[in-house]
ZAROPA-909483 format. One record per residue (C-alpha): residue number from 0; residue in one letter; x, y, z. Coordinates in Angstrom, 2 decimals. Example, Ala and Ser with C-alpha at 12.3 -4.5 7.8 and 13.67 -1.06 7.14 Angstrom:
! ZAROPA-909483
REC; 0; A; 12.30; -4.50; 7.80
REC; 1; S; 13.67; -1.06; 7.14
This chain:
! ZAROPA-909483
REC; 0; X; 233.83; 147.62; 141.22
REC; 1; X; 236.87; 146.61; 139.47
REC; 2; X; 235.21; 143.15; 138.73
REC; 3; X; 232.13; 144.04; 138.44
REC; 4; X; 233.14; 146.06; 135.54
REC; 5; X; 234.62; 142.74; 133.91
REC; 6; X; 230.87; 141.61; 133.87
REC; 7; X; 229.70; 144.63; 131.18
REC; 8; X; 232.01; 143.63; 127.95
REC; 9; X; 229.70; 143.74; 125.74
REC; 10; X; 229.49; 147.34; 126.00
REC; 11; X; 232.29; 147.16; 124.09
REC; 12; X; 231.11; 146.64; 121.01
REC; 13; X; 229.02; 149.93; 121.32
REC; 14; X; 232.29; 151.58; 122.07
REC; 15; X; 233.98; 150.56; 119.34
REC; 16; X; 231.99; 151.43; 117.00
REC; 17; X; 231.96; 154.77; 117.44
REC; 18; X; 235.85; 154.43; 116.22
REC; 19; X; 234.30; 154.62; 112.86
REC; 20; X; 232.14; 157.67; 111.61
REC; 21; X; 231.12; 156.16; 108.86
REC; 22; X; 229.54; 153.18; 110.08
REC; 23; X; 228.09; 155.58; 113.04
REC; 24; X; 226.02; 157.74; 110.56
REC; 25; X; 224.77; 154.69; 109.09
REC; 26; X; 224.30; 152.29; 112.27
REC; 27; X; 222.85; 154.74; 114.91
REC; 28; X; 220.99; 153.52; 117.63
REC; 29; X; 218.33; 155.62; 118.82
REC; 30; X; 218.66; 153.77; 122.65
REC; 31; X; 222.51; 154.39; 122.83
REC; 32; X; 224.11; 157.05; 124.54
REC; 33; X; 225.78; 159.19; 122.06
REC; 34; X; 228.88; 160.09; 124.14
REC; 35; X; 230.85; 156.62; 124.18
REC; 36; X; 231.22; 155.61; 128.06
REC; 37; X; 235.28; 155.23; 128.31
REC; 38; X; 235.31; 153.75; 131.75
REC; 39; X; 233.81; 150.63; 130.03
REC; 40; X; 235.60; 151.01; 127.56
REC; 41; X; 238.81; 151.44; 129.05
REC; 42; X; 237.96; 147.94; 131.22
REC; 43; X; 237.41; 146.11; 128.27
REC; 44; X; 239.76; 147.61; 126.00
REC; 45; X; 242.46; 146.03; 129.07
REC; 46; X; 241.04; 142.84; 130.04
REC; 47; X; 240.88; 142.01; 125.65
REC; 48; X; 244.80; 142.61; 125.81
REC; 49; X; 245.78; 141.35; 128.76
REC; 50; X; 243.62; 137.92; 127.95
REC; 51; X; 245.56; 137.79; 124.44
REC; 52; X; 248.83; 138.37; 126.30
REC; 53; X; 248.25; 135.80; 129.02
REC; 54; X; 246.32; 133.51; 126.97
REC; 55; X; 246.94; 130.20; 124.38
REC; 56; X; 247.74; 131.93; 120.90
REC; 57; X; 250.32; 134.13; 122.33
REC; 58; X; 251.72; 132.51; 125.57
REC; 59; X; 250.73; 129.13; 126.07
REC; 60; X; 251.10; 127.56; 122.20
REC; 61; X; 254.11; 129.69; 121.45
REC; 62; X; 256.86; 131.43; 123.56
REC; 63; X; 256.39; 129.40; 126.56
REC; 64; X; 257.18; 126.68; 124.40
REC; 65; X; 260.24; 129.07; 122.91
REC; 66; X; 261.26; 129.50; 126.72
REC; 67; X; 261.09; 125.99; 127.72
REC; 68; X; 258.66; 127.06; 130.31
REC; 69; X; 256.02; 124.79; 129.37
REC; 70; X; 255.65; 121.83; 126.82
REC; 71; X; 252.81; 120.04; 124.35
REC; 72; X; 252.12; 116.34; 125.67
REC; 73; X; 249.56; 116.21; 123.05
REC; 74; X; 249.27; 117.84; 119.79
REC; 75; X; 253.44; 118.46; 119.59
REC; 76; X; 253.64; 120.14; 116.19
REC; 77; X; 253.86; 123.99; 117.79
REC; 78; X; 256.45; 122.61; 120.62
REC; 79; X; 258.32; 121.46; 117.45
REC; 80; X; 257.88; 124.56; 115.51
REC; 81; X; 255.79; 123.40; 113.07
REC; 82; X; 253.67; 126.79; 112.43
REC; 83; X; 252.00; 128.47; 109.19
REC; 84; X; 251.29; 131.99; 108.33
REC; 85; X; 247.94; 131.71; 110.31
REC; 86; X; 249.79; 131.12; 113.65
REC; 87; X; 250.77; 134.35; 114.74
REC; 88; X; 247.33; 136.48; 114.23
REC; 89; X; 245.96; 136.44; 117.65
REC; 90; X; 248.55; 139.20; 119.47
REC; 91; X; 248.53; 141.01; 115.97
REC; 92; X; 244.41; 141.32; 115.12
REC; 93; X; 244.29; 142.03; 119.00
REC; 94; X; 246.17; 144.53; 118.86
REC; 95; X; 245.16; 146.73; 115.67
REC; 96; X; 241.44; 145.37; 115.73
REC; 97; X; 240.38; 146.03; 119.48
REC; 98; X; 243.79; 147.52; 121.85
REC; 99; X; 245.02; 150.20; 120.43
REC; 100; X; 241.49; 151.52; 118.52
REC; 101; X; 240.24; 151.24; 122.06
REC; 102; X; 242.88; 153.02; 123.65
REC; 103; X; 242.85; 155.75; 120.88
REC; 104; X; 239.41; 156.11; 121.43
REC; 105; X; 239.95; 156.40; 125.31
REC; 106; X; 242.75; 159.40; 124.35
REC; 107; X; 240.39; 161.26; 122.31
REC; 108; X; 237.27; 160.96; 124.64
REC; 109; X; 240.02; 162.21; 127.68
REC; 110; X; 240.90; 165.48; 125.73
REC; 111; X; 236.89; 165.93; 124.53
REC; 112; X; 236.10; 165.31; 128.82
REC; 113; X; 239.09; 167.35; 130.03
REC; 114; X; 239.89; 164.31; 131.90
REC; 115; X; 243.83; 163.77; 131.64
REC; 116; X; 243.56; 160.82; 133.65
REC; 117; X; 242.47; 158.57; 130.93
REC; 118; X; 244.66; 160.49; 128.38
REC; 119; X; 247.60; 158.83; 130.67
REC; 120; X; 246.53; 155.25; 130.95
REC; 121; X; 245.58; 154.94; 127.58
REC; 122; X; 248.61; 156.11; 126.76
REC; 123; X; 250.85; 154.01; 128.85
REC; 124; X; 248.95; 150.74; 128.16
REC; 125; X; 248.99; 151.47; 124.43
REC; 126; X; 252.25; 151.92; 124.73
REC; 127; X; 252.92; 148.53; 125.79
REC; 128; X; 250.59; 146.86; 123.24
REC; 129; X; 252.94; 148.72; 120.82
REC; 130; X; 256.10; 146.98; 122.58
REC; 131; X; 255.10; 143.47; 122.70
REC; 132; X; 253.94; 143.87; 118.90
REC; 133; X; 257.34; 145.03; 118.09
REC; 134; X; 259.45; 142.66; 120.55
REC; 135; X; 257.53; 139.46; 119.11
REC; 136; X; 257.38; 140.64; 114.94
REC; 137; X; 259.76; 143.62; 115.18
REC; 138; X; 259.17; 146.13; 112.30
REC; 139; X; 255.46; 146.55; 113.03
REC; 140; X; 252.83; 149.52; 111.81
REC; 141; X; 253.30; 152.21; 114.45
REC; 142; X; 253.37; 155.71; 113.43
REC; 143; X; 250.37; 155.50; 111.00
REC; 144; X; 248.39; 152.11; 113.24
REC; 145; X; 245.01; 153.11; 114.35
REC; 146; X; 244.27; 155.68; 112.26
REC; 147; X; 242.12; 154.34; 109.91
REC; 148; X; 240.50; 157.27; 108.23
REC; 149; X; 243.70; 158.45; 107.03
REC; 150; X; 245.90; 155.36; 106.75
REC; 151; X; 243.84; 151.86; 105.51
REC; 152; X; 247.14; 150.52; 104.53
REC; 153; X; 249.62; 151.68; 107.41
REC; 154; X; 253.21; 151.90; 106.68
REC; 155; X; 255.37; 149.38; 108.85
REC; 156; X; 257.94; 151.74; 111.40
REC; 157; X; 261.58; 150.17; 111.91
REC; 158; X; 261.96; 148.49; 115.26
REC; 159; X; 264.67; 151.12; 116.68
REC; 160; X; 261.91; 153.85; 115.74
REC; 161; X; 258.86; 152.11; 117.11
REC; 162; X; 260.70; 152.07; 120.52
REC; 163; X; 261.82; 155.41; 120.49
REC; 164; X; 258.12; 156.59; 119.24
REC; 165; X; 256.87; 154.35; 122.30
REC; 166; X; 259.37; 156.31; 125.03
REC; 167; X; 258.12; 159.74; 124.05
REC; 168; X; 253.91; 158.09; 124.11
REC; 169; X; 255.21; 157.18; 127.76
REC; 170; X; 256.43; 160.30; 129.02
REC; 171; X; 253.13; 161.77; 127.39
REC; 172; X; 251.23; 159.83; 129.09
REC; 173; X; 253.35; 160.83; 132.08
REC; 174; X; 252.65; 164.27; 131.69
REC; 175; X; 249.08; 163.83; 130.86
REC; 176; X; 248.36; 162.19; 134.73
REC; 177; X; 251.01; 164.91; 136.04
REC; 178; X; 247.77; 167.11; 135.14
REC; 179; X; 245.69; 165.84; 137.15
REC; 180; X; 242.43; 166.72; 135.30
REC; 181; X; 240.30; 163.67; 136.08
REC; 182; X; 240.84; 159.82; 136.78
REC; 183; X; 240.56; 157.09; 134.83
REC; 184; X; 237.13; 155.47; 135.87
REC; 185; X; 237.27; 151.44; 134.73
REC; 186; X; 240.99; 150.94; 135.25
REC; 187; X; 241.20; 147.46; 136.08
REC; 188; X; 245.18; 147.78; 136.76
REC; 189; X; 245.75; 150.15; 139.23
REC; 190; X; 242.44; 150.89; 140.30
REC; 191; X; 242.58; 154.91; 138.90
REC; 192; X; 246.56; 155.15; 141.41
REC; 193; X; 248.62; 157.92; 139.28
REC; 194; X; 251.27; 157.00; 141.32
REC; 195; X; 250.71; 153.36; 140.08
REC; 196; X; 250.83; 153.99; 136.76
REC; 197; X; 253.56; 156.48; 136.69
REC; 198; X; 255.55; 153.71; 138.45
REC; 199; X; 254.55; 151.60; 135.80
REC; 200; X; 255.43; 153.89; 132.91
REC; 201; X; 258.98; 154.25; 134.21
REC; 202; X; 259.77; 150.82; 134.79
REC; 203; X; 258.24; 150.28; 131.09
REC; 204; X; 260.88; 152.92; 130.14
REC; 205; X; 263.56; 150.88; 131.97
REC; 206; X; 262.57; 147.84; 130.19
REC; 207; X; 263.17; 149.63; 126.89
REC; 208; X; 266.36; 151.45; 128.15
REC; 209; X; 267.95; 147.74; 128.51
REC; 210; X; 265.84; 146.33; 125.22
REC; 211; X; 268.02; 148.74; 123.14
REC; 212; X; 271.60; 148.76; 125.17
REC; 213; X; 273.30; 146.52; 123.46
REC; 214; X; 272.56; 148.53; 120.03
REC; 215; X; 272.07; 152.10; 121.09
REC; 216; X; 273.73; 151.96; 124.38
REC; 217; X; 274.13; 156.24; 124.78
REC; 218; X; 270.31; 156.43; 124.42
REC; 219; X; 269.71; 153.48; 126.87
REC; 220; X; 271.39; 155.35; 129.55
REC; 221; X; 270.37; 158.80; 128.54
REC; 222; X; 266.53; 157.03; 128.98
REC; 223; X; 267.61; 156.31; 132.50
REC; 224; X; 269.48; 159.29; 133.54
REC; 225; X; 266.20; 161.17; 132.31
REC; 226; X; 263.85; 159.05; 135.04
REC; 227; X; 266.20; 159.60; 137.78
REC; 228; X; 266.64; 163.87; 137.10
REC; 229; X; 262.52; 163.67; 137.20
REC; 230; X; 262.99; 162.41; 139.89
REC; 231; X; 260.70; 159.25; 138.55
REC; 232; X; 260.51; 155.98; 140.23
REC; 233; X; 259.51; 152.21; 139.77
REC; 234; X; 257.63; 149.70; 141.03
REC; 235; X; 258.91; 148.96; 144.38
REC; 236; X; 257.24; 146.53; 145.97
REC; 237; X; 255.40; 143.31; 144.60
REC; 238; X; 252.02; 145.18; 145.88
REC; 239; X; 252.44; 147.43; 143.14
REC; 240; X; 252.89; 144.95; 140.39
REC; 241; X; 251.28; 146.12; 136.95
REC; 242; X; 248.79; 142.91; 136.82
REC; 243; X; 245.15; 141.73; 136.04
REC; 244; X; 243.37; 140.17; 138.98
REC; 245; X; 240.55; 137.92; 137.49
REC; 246; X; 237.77; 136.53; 139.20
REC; 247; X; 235.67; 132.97; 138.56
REC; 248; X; 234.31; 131.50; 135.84
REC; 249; X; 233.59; 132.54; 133.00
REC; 250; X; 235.73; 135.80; 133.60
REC; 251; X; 238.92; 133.09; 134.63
REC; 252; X; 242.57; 133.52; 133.73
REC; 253; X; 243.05; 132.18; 130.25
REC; 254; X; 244.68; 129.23; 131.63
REC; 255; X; 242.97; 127.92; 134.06
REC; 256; X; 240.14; 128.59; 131.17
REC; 257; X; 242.20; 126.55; 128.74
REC; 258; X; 242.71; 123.62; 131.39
REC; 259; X; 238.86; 123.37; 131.92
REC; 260; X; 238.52; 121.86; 128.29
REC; 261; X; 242.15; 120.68; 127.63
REC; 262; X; 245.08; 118.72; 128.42
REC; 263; X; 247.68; 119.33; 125.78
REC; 264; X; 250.19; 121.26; 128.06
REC; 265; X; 252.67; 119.93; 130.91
REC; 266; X; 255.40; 121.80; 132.63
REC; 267; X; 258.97; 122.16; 130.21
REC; 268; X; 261.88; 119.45; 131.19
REC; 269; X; 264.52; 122.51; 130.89
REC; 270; X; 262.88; 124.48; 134.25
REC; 271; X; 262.22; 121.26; 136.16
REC; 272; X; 265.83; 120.28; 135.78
REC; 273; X; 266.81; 123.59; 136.29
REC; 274; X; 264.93; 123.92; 139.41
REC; 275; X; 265.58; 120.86; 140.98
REC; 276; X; 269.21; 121.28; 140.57
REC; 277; X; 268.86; 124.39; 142.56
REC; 278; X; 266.73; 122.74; 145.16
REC; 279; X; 264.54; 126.18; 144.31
REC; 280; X; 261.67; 125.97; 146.09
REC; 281; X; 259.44; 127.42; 143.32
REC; 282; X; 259.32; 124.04; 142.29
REC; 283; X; 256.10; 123.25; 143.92
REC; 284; X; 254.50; 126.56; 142.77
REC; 285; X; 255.35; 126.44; 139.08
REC; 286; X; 254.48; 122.92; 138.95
REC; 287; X; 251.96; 120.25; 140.29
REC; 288; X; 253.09; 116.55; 141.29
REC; 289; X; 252.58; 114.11; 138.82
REC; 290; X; 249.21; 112.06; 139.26
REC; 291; X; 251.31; 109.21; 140.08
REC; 292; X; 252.57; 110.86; 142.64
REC; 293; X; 255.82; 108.93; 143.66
REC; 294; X; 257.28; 110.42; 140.69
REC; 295; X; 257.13; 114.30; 141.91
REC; 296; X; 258.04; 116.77; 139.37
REC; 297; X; 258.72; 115.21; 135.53
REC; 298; X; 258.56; 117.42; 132.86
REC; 299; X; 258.15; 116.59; 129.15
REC; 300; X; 260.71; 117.40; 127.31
REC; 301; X; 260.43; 120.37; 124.42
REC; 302; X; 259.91; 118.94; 121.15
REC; 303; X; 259.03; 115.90; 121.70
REC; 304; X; 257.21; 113.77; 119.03
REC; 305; X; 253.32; 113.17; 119.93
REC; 306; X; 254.48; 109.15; 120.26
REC; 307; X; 257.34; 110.16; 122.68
REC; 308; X; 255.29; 112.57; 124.27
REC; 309; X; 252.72; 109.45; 124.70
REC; 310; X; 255.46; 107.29; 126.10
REC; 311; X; 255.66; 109.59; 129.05
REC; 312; X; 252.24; 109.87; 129.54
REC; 313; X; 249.71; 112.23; 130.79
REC; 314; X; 249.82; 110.95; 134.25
REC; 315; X; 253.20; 110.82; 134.27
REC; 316; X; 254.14; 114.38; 133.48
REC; 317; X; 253.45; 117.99; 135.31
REC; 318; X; 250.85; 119.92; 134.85
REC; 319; X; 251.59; 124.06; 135.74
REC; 320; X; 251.18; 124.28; 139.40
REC; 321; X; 247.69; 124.74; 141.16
REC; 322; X; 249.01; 128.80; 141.18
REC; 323; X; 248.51; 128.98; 137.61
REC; 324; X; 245.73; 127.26; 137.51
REC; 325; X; 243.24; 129.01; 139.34
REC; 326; X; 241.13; 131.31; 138.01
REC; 327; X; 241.39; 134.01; 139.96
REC; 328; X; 245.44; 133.72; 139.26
REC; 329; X; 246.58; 136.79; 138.31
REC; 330; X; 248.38; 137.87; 134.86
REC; 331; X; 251.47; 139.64; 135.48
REC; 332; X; 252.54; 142.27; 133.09
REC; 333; X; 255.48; 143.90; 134.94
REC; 334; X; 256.41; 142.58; 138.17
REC; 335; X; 258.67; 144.06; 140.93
REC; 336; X; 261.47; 141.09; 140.63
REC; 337; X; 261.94; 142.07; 137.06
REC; 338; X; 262.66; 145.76; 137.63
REC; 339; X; 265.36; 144.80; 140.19
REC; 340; X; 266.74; 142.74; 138.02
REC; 341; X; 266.87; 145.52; 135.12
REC; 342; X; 267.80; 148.21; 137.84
REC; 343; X; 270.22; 145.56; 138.48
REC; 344; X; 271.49; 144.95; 134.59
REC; 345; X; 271.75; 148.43; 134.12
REC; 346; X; 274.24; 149.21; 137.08
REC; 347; X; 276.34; 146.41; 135.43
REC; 348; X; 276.30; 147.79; 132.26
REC; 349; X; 278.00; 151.14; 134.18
REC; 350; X; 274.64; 153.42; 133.46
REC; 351; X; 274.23; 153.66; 136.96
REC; 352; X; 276.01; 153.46; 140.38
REC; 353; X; 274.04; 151.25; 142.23
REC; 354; X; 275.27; 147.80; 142.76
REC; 355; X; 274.31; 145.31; 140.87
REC; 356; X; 274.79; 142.16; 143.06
REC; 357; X; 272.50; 143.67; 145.82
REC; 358; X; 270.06; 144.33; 143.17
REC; 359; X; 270.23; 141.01; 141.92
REC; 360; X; 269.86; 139.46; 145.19
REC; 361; X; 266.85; 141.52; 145.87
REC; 362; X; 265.39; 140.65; 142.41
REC; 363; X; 265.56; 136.71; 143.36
REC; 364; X; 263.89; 137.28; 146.72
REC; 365; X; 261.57; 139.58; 145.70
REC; 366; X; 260.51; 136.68; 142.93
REC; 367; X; 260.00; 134.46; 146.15
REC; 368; X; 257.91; 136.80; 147.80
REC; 369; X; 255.84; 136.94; 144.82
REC; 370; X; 254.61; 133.46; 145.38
REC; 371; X; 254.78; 133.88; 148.80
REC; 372; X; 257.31; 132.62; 149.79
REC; 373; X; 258.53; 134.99; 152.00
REC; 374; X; 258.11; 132.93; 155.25
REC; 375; X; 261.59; 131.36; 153.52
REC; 376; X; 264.24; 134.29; 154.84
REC; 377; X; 266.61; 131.48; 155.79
REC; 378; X; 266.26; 129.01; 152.82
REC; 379; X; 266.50; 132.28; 150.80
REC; 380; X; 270.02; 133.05; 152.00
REC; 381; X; 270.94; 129.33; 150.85
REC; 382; X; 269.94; 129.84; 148.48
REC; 383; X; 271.38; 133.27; 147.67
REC; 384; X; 274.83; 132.03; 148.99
REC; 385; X; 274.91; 128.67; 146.10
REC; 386; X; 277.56; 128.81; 143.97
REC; 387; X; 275.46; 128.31; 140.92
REC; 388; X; 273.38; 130.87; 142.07
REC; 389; X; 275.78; 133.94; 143.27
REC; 390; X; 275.99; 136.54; 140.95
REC; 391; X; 279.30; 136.90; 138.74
REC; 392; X; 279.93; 140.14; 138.04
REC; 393; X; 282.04; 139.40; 134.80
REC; 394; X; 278.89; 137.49; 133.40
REC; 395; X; 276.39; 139.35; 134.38
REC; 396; X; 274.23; 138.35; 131.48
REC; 397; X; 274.70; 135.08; 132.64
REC; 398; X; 273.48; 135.53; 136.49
REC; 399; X; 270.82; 137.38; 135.65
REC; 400; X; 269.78; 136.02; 132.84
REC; 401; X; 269.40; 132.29; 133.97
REC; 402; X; 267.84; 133.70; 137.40
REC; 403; X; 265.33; 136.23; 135.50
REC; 404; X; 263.96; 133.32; 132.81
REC; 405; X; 262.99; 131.92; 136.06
REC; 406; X; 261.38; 134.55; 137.84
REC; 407; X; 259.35; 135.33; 134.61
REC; 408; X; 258.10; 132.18; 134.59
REC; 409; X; 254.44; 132.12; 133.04
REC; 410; X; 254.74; 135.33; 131.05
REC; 411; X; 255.70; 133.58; 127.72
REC; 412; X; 256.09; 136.62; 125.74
REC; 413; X; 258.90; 138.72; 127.89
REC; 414; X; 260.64; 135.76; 129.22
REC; 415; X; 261.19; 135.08; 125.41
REC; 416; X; 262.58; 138.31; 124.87
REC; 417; X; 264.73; 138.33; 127.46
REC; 418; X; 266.27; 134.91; 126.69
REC; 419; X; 266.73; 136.25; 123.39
REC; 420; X; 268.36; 139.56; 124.42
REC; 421; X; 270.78; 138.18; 127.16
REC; 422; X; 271.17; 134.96; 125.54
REC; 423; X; 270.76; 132.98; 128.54
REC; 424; X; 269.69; 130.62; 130.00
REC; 425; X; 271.50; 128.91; 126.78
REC; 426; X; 267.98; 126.78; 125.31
REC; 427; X; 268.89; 123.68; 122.85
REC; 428; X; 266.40; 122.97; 120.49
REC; 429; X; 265.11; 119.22; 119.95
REC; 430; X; 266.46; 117.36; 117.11
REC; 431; X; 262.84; 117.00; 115.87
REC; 432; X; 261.97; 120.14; 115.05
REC; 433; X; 262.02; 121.49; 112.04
REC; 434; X; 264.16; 124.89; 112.31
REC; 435; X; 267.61; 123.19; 112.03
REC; 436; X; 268.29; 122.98; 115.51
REC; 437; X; 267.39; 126.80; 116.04
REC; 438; X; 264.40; 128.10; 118.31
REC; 439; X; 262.24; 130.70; 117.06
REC; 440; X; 263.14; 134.23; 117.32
REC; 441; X; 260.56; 136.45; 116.32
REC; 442; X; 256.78; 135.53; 115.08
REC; 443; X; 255.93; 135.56; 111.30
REC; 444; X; 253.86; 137.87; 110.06
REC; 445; X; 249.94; 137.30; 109.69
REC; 446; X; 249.47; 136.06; 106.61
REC; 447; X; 246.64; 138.46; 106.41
REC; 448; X; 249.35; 141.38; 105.76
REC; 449; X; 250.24; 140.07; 102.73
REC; 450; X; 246.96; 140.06; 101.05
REC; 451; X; 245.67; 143.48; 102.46
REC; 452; X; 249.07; 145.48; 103.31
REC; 453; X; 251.15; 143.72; 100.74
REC; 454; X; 253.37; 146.89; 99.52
REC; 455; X; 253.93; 147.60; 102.97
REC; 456; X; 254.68; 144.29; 104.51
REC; 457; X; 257.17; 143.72; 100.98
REC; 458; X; 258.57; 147.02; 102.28
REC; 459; X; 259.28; 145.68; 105.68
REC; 460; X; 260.44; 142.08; 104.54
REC; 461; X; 263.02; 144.00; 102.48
REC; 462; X; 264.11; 145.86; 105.19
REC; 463; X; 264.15; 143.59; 108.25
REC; 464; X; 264.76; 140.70; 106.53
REC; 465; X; 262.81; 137.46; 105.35
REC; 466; X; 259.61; 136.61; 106.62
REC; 467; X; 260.95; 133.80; 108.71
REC; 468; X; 260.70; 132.43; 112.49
REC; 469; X; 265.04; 132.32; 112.37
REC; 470; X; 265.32; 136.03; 111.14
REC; 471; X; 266.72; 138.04; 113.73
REC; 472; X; 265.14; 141.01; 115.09
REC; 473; X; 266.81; 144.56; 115.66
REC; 474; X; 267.16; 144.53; 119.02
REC; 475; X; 268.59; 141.17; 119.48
REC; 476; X; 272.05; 141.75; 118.68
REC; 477; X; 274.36; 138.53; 119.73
């Protein structure tokens, strides 16, 4: 059922436009049903996010790239930041054009049904479309976003407030499944599991929690002592992973998808070298052997010019491993690995009194298990037991920072934020690009905003600072 579902998009478009009463009372269509369907629409509403999440725009052609997960081998001028005000609209017109309408849409049609179920997924995933908006631009319309009748021109909410606005949506939506009213019909997620998503929501809470501790550190561990006295819990196991299982062509993962038409992408230098230096045997999943196959694992380095990017050579270079390139690969939005490794960050921090090297540990293995690797208990505790690799509990930003920019490998967009909130693994940028030896650190605004928000996106400029890939977000502290 689940991808069956992922076969009837273009219901969408009837479900959207019911977002708009206007247009309804002139555009009515005699053959429609009148009461919008929000099992469809809650299925494509998802699988329109996650695919802008996982996808080129937003992942492949920008904060992998920022990561030094992957790299351009042709076509270099994003690897070397060379970006315009049109760059950046994919997550953004995503997001305020089809995520969270839909998942407003979804709310409303859950209180009209009775059905809380829906109430609570739309509210948790919307939640999260709200936090990578705000982690990738920072101040971002949130208070007034969605509501077009009222707001055309929606006022831009500081970063500190979006996240705290997004914490009290999540235990909403919390509350709304803890009603158990109905279930949510088309979730492509967790399959309609309110013990999924409450797992989810809390973990999503956790993320925040650490997002914020090194600026509001009181609230970050008032967010977590508030989970435990619930008596909340997260994801705990890698079957339980908030992700997006797609099927074949044409309803593929986005990259597989993009590798069926192009060849501009290749595995980063920084991870291979990183990898191979730990003899990590995720090496052979995150990458695939070079076509000339005595050479193994090369990766191009970031920022390379599209002549030295030549020099290496297409067959010369790594492509993402066969994993990530098949299209049933799923998109991970919140895996296991990385709530061990914030349950983990948070007892170093002292908000908790778990221990933090066991956590790490467990972290690292569960991010082997992921892939599978599981059958690898003893190379594991080799691994484990490296010095490069043992956790250091007077640099824990360090340990777990180096070792989570590796287990998020793929998801462009968090392993970008958490690079930039820990501050490791320490990234150089390539004396070609064309920030002054800086990476980026937030996306520019749509250039869009300027034309049809202007006082508002002035507003925010003043506030969060200039317009600028180098401008430093709230959250991101050191």
């Amino acid at each position: 059922m689940k991808n069956k579902k992922l076969y009837i998009l273009a219901i969408l478009a009837i479900a959207f436009s019911s977002c708009n009463k206007e247009l309804d009372e002139v555009n009515i269509n005699p053959n429609a049903p009148e009461i919008p369907v929000p099992d469809y629409l809650l299925t494509g509403t998802t699988k329109a996010t996650v695919d802008a999440y996982w996808g080129v725009a937003n992942n492949m052609n920008s904060s992998l790239l920022f990561a030094q997960h992957w790299a351009k081998v042709q076509y270099t001028e994003e690897d070397r930041f060379i970006y315009s005000n049109s760059s950046f609209t994919s997550l953004w017109s995503t997001a305020y054009a089809q995520s969270i309408p839909g998942y407003n849409k979804i709310i409303e049609l859950g209180d009209a049904q009775g059905n809380s179920g829906y109430k609570g997924v739309a509210l948790i995933l919307r939640s999260w479309v709200f936090l990578l908006l705000t982690d990738a631009y920072g101040d971002i319309p949130y208070s007034q976003a969605g509501k077009i009748k009222q707001f055309i021109t929606p006022v831009y909410d500081k970063q500190k407030d979006v996240y705290y606005g997004i914490l009290e949506d999540l235990k909403s939506g919390q509350k709304a499944l803890n009603l158990n009213t109905g279930n949510a019909s088309g979730d492509i997620i967790y399959s309609g599991s309110t013990a999924g998503w409450q797992k989810f929501a809390n973990s999503l809470r956790l993320r925040i929690a650490l997002h914020i501790a090194d600026k509001e550190p009181a609230k970050a561990k008032q967010i977590i002592d508030e989970i435990k006295a619930e008596g909340g819990q997260f994801i705990s196991s890698n079957l339980e992973n908030a992700k997006l299982d797609y099927d074949a062509s044409p309803q593929q993962n986005p990259v597989a998808a993009s590798f069926e038409t192009r060849n501009d992408y290749r595995i980063s230098k920084t991870i291979v070298d990183r990898l191979k230096a730990l003899d990590d045997a995720r090496l052979p999943i995150y990458a695939s052997k070079t076509e000339n196959a005595p050479q193994g694992y090369v990766g191009i380095p970031n920022g390379s010019t599209n002549s030295e990017a030549s020099e290496i050579g297409l067959a010369n270079s790594s492509k993402p491993g066969a994993y990530f390139l098949d299209p049933k690969a799923p998109a991970v939005i919140l895996s296991y690995a990385e709530v061990l490794f914030d349950r983990a960050e948070a007892a170093a921090r002292g908000f908790t009194t778990e221990n933090a090297e066991d956590l790490y540990k467990q972290a690292i293995t569960a991010s082997y298990a992921q892939y599978g690797l599981n059958n690898l208990n003893s190379n594991i505790e080799v691994y484990l037991n490296r010095a490069v690799v043992q956790y250091d509990p007077s640099n824990y930003k360090k340990s777990i920072g180096e070792q989570k920019w590796i287990a998020l490998f793929g998801q462009g967009l968090e392993a970008w934020t958490e690079q930039r909130r820990l501050d490791y693994p320490q990234l150089t940028a390539s004396v070609n690009t064309v920030l002054n030896g800086k990476i980026p650190v937030r996306f520019i605004y749509p250039g869009t905003e300027q034309s049809l928000n202007g006082q508002n996106y002035k507003n925010a400029v003043s506030s969060q600072g200039a317009d600028l890939l180098t401008t430093k977000l709230w959250f991101d502290a050191f």
